[in-house]
Backbone as numpy.savetxt, mean C-alpha at the origin, in Angstrom:
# Nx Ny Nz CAx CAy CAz Cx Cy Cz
11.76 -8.09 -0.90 10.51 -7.76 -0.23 10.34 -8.65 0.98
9.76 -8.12 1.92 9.68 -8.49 3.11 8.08 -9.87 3.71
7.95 -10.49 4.06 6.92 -10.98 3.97 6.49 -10.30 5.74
5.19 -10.48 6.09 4.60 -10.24 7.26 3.80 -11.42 7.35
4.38 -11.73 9.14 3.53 -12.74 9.85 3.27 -12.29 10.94
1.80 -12.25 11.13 1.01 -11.45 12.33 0.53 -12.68 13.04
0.65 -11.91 14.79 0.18 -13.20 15.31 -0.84 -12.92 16.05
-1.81 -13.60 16.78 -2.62 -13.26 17.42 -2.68 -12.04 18.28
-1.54 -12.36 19.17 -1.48 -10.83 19.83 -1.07 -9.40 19.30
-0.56 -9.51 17.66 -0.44 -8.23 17.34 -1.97 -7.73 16.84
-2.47 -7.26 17.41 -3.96 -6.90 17.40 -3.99 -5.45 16.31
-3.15 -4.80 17.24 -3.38 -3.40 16.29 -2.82 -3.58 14.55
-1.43 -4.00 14.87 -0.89 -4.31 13.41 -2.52 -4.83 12.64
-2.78 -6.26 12.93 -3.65 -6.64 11.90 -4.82 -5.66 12.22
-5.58 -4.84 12.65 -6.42 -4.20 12.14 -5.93 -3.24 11.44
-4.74 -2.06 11.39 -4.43 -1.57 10.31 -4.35 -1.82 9.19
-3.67 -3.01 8.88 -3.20 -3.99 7.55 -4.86 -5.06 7.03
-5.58 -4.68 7.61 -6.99 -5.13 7.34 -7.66 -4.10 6.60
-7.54 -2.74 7.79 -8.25 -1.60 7.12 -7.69 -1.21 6.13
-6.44 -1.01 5.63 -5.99 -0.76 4.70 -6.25 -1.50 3.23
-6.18 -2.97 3.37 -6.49 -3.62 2.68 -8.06 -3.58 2.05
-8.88 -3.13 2.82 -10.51 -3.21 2.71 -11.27 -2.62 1.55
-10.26 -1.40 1.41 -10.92 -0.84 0.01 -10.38 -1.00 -1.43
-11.13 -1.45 -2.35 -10.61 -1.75 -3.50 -10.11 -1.03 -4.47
-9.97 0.18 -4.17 -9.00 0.77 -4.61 -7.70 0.51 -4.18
-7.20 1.04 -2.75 -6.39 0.29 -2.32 -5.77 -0.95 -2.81
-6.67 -1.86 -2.78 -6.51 -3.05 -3.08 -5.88 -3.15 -4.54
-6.18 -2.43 -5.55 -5.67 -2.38 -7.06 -4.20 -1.90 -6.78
-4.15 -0.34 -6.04 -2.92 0.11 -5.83 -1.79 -1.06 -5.60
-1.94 -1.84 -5.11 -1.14 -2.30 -4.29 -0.84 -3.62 -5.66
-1.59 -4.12 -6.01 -1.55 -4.90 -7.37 -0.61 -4.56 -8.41
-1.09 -2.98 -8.19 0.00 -2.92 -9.78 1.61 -2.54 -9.55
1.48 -1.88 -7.74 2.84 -1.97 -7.33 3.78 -3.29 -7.31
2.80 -3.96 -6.75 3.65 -5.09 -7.34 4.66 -5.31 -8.14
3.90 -5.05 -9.54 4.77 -5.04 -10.99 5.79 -4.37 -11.19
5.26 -2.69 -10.32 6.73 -1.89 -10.81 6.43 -0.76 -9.94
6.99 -0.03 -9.69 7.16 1.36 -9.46 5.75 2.41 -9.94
5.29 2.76 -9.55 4.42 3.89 -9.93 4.53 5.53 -9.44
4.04 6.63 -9.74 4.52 7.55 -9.63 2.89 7.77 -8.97
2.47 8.93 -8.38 1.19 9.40 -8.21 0.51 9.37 -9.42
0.67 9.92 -10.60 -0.43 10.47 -11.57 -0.10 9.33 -12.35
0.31 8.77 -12.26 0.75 7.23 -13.18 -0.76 6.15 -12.50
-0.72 6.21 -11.17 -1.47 5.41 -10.72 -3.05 5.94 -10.53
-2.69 7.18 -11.16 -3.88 7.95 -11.16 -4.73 7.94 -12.47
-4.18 7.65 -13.36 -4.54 7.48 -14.82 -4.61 5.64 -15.16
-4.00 5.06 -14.89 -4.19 3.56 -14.41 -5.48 3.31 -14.01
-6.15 3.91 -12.61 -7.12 3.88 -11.78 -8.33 4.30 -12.42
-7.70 5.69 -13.40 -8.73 6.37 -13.75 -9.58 6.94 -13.09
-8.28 7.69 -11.96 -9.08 8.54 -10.53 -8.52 9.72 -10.46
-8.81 10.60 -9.83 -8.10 11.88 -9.24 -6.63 11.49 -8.25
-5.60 12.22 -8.77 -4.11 12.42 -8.63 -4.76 13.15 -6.72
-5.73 13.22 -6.12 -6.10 13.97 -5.07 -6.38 12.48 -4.08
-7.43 11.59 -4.84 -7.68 10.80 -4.06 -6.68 9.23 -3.96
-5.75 9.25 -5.04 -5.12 8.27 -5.04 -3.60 8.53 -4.15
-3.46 9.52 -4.11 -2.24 10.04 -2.75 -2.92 9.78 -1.74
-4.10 10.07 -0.96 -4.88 9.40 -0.02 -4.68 8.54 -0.13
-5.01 7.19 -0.85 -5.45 6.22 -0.62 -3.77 5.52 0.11
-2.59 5.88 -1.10 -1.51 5.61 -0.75 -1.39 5.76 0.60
-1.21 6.95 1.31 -1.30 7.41 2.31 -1.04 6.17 3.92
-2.47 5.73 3.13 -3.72 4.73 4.23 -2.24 3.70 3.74
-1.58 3.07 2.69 -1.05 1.86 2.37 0.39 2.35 3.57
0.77 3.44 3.09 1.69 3.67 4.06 1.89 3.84 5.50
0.85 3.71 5.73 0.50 3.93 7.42 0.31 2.86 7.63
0.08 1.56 7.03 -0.02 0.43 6.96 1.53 -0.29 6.88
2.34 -0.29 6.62 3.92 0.10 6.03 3.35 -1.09 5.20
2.72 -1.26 3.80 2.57 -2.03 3.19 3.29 -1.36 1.72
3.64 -0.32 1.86 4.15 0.22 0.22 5.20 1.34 1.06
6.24 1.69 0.48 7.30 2.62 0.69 6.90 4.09 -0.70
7.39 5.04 -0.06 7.47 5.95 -1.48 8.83 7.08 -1.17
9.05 7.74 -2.25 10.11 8.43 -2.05 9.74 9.56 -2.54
10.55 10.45 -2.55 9.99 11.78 -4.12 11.60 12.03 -4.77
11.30 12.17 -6.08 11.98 12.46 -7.21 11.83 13.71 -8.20
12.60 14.89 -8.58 12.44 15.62 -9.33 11.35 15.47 -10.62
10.62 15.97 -10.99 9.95 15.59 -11.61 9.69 17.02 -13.02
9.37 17.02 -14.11 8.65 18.20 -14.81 8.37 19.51 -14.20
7.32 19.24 -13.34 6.70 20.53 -12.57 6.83 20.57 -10.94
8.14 20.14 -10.24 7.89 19.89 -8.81 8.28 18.64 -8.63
8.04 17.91 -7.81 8.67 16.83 -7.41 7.83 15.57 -7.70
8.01 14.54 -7.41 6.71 13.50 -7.96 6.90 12.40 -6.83
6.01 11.85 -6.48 6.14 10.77 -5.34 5.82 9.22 -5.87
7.16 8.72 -5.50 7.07 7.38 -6.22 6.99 6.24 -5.08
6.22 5.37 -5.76 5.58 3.97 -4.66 6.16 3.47 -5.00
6.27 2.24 -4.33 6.68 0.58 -4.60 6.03 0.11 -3.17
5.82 -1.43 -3.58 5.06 -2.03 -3.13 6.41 -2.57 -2.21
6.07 -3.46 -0.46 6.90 -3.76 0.00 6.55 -5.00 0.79
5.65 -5.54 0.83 4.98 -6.46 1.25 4.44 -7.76 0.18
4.93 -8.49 -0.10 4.64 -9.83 -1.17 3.69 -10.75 -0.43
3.31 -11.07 0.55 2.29 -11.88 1.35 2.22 -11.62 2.94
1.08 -11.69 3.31 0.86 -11.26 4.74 0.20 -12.55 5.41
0.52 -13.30 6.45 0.10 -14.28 6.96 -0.64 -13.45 8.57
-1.71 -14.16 8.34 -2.46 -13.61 9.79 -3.29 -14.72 10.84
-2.36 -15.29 11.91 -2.68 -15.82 12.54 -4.02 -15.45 13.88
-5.14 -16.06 13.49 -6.43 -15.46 14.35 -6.30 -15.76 15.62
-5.61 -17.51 16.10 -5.76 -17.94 16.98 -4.96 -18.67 17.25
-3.99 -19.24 18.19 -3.21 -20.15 18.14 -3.79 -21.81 18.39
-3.87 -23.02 17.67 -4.53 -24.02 17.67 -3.82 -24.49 19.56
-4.85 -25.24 20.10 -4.25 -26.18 21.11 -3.84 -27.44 20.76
């Protein structure tokens, strides 16, 4: 896993990786990726949310490039699997003089 160090002038990066981070859902997602691999409805029953709003939320993590996913054959169709790809994010506000 990759670590991220943002620096002052990457402006846009850290407001994505802010907004993304902001909601606590999100914020769980990304917790339990950590641990392992999750599938959509895995993290949907975990959450104890709709398989509708937790692909959203992913979504937001991936546009963030804070989680990777793939898809895999699955039962009924294919299934989209996360992992987390980011282990710590350092965010520099300002550079000291």
């Amino acid at each position: 896993m990759k670590k991220i160090l943002l620096k002052s002038t990457d402006q846009d990066r850290i407001i994505a990786i802010t907004k993304a981070m902001s909601s606590p859902t999100r914020f769980k997602i990304l917790q339990l990726l950590a641990e392992e691999e999750y599938d959509i409805s895995k993290l949907a029953r975990a959450l104890d949310q709709t398989e509708a709003n937790i692909s959203a939320q992913v979504k937001h993590l991936e546009k963030a490039k804070l989680v990777e996913c793939r898809y895999e054959p699955g039962d009924h169709g294919v299934r989209k699997i996360c992992k987390a790809i980011v282990p710590e994010i350092h965010i520099e506000i300002f550079t000291p003089e």
